[in-house]
N, C-alpha and C positions, 0 to 999 in steps of 0.2 A: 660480185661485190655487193653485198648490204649495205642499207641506209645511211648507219652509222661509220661506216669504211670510207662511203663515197663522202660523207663530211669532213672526216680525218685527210683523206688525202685533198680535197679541196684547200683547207685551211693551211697545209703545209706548202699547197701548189701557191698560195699568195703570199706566202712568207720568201719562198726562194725566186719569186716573180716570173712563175711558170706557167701560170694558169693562161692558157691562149681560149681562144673562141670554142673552137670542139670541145675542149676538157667543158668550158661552163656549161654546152649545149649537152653535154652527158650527164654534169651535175645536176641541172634542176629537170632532164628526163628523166632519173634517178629521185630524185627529190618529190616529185608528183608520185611516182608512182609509188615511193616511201608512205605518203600518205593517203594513196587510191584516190586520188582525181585524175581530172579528164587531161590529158596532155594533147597537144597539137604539134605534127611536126611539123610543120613551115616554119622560115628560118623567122619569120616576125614573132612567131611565141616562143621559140625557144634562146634566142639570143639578149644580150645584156646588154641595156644600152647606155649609152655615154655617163661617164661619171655623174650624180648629182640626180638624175630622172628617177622615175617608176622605176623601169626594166622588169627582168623577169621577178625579186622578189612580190613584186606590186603585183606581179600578174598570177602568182602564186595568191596571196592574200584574196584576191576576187574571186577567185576559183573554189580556194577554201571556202569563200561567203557566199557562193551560189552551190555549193555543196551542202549547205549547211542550214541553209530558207526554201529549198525548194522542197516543195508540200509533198507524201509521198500517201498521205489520209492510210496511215501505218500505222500499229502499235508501236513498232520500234523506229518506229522516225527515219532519221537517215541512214541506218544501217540497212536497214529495207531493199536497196537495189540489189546489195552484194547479198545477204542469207536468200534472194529471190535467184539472184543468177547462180547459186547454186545449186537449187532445189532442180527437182525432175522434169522435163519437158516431156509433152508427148508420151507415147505408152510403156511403163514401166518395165526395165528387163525381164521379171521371171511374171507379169500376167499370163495368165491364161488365154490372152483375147492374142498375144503375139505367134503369127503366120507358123513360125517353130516346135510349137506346142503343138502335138496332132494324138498322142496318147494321154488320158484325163490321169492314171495310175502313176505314170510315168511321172507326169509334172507335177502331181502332187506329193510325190517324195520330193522331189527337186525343190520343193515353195515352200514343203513343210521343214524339208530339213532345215532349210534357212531361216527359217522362225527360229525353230528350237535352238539352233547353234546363237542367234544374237540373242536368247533369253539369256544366254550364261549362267544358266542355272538346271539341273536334271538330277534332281535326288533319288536316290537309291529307289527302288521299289520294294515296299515292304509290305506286310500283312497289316490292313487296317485296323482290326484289336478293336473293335468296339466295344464301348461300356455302356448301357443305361444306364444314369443316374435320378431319373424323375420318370414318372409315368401316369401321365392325368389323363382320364375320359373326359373329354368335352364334349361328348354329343353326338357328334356327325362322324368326329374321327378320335384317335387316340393320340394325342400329343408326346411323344418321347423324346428326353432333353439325354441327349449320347456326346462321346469323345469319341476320335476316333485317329487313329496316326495318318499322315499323310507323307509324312519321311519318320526314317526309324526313330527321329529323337524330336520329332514336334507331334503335340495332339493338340485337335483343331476342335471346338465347341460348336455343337448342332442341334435341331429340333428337327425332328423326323414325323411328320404325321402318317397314321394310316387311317383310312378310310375303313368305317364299320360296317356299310351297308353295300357292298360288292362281295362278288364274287372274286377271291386271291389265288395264283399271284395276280396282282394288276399292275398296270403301267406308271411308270416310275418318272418323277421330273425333279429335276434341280431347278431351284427356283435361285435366284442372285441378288442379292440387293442391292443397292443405288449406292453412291457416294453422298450428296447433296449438303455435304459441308456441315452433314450431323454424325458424329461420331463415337457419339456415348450410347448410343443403338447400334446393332449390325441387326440382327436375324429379324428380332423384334419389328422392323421398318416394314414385314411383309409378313407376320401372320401375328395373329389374335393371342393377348399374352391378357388373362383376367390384373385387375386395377389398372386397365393401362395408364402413363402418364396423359396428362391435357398435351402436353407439349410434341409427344407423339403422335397422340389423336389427329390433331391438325396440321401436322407435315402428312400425314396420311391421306387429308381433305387435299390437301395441293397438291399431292404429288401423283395419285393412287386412288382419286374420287371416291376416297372415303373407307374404300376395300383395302383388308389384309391376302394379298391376292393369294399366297400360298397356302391359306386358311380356306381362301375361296377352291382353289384348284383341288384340293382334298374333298370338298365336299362333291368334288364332280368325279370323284373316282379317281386318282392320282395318289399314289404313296410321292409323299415330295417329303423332299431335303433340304434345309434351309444350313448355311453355315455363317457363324462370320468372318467377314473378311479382315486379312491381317491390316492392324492399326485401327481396327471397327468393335464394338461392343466390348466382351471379354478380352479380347486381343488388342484394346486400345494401349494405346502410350500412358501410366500413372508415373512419374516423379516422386522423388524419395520423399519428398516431406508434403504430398497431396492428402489433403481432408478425406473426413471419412464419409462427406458426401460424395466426393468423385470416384473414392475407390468402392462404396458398397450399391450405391445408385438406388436407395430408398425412394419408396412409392410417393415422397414427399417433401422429395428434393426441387430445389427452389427453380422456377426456369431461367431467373436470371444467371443461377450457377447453370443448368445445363446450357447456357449460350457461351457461355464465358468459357466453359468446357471446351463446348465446340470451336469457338476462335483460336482458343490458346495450341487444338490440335490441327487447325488449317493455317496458324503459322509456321506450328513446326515441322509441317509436312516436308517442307522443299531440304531441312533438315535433315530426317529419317533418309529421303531420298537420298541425297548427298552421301550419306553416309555408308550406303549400302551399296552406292557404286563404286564408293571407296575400299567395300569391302571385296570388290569382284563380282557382285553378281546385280541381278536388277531385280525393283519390284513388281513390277511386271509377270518378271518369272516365277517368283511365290503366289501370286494371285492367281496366275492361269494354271500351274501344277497343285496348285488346291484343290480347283474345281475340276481337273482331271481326276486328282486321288478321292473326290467325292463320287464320282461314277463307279469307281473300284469301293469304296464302302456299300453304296446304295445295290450293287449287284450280292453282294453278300446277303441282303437281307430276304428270307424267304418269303415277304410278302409282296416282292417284286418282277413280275415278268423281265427275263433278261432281255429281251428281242423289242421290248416296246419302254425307249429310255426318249424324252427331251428336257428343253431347258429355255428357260425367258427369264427376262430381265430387263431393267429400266435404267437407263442414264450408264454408269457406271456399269450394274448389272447387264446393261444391253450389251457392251465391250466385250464382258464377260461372258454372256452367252452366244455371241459369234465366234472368240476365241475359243468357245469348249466344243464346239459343234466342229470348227477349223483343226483342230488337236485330236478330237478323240471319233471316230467311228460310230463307234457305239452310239454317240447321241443320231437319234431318226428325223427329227425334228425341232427346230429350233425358232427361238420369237427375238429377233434385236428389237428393242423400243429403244428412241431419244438418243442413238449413237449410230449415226451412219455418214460417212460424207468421205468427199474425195480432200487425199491432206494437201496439195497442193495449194487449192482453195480458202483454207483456212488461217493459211500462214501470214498473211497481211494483219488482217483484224479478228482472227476465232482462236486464238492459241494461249491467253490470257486465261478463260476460264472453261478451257478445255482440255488442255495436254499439260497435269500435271509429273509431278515423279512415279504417279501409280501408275502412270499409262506411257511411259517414255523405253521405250526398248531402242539403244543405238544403232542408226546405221538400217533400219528396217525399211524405212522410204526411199532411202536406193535402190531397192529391190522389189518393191510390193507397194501400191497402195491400199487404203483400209479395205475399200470394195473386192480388190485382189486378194487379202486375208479371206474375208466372207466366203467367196467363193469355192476357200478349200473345201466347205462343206459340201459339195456336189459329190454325189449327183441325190444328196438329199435335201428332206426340204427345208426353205429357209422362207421366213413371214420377217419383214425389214418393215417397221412405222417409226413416221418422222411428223414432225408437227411444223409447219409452214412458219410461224411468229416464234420458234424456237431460237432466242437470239442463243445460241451457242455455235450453231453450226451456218455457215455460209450457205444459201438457199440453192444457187446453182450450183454447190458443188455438191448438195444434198440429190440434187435431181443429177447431178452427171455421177452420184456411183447407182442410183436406180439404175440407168442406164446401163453402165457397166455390168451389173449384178442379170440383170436381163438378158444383157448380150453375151455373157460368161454362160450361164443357163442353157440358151439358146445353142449355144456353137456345142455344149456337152450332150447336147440333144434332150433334155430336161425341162423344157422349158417354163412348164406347168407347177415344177417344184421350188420355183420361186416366185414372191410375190412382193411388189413395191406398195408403201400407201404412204401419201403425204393428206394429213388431217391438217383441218387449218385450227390448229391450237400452239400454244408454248410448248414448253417442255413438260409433259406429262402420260403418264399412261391411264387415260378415263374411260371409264365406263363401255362407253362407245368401242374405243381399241380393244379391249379388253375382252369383249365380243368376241369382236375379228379374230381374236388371236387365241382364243379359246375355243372356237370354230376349228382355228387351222392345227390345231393341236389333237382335239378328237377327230381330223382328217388323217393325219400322217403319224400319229401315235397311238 
């Protein structure tokens, strides 16, 4: 009997003067737990007392008000107990780290297929079709601005640098850009584009210590691939009746327009989402089979060694280059910046401005933690940096997927091929990381 049943028969039990002690002692243990408070059985909370007093409605009313003041220091206030006691306890069914798992091959079918099945999403494989459309020497490398398919009826916009001063083929890297709630750039955020905007320039200083890193990694001998990602640069969201400053994005568009830009597409995000899972499938799974069908482009090009492929990326991009590293083989080596953490941890207070609709695949934290994703990638290598004053991510849960990532490593006999770093910065990937992760690249690439 529901909530509303157990009311209906309640009121018809005091109309025919039926209602005895048991029936109320059912009705308002019914009635609590209609509205998920705390019920007590003993007969003093559960019985009605004498016409005229408190009784149990009264004791219902205080219950609701100590449901409802008591502090839980949650973004979601008092719903916080219940989305808590649902979440995962303890180690996740298909980790790696669980007693069960004793073949790495084995379990990574098992972990991967369950990824891809809750992407709901697995487009056709097709021939990537690449076009040239531009081709500028700038120096050090050759800039090529290409299309290329990624499913038989979407073509996705890229820059492709090659390096002039190597020996070809050479080693090939997908580079990812960030999210960071600018949107009227994608590829642009991470290589050297001549007149750049001021407004660029200086998300580059905060985000990026000033480097276009995939301009920088070209220069060290890297054919890299930059794309953008869906709802990012060319692939942004325009509206039927938008200016022809937002749709053509002139050298000398105002920055107030590109903020205003930017807002008007980090409100409609949770929209786009919404609607794409209306359609059946998630964003999620467009982003991560992008950057798959960009390793299937980048092996087509003959100035790329096929045996030596990786991929790095920051914030958003970090997500993304653990997913493509987790998904595809082929990547040998992999760099997450500014996206690691166990989700457990983050769901009190880090899920605001970290788990939007581009990162939501359902049902996936039943089965895996983020650190449990990463891992697919063994038994190659994986370089994971996090910055300590990074308020996005929960700090212990940042150091409990180290942990995990280490011990996942360790038990695949690997141990060496992974690497944890917490810098004590925000959220950025400077100079310093940058290093690191460029080191660990000419190591395992």
């Amino acid at each position: 009997m529901n909530l509303e049943r157990a009311i209906e028969t309640r009121v018809i039990a005091r109309r025919k003067g039926t209602l005895d002690n048991s029936s109320r002692r059912e009705f308002v243990r019914r009635l609590t737990a209609g509205l998920c408070l705390p019920f007590a059985a003993g007969e003093d909370a559960s019985s009605e007392a004498a016409p005229g007093a408190a009784g149990a409605p009264a004791r219902v009313a205080r219950a609701t008000q100590r449901a409802t003041t008591a502090r839980t220091e949650s973004d979601v206030g008092s719903l916080w107990p219940f989305i808590q006691s649902q979440a995962i306890s303890g180690e996740f069914p298909l980790s790696w780290l669980r007693p069960e798992f004793k073949n790495l091959s084995a379990w990574k079918r098992k972990a991967r297929g369950k990824l891809l099945e809750l992407l709901h999403y697995s487009p056709a494989k097709c021939d990537p079709r690449g076009e040239v459309v531009e081709r500028v020497d700038v120096g050090d490398y050759i800039r090529e601005k290409v299309y290329f398919s990624t499913t038989p009826d979407l073509r996705v916009p890229a820059l492709v640098l090659v390096p002039k001063k190597v020996k070809l083929p050479a080693p090939g890297l997908v580079a990812l850009h960030d999210h960071g709630g600018f949107y009227l750039w994608g590829k642009e955020k991470i290589i050297e584009i001549e007149g750049e905007h001021s407004v660029l320039a200086n998300f580059k200083k905060s985000y990026y210590g000033g480097k276009s890193i995939a301009s920088e990694l070209a220069r060290q001998g890297y054919v890299v691939v930059v794309i953008d990602m869906f709802y990012w640069g060319e692939r942004r969201m325009l509206l039927d009746d938008d200016s022809a400053d937002w749709r053509d994005r002139p050298r000398d568009i105002k920055p107030e327009r590109i903020a205003e830009f930017n807002r008007r597409a980090g409100q409609n995000e949770q929209l786009i989402g919404r609607t794409i899972f209306s359609a059946g499938f998630t964003w999620s799974g467009v982003m991560f089979w992008d950057d798959v069908r960009t390793v299937d482009y980048l092996l087509t090009r003959p100035e790329v060694d096929k045996n030596r492929i990786g991929c790095v990326g920051l914030s958003v991009g970090g997500l993304r280059s653990c997913h493509l590293a987790a998904l595809d083989e082929r990547i040998k080596a992999a760099v997450v910046v500014g996206w690691m953490a166990s989700f457990p941890r983050q769901l009190r207070r880090h899920i605001r401005n970290t788990i939007g609709h581009t990162k939501v695949v359902p049902g996936l934290y039943r089965h895996l933690d983020y650190p449990d994703i990463a891992s697919l990638a063994m038994p190659r290598a994986l370089l994971v940096i996090n910055g300590s004053k990074d308020g996005l991510f929960d700090l212990d849960g940042v150091r409990a997927s180290s942990n995990k990532l280490n011990a996942c490593y360790k038990k695949a006999g690997v141990p060496k091929k992974c690497r944890t770093r917490l810098y004590d910065t925000p959220h950025e990937f400077n100079a310093e990381m940058q290093a690191e992760a460029w080191e660990w690249l000419k190591r395992w690439v």
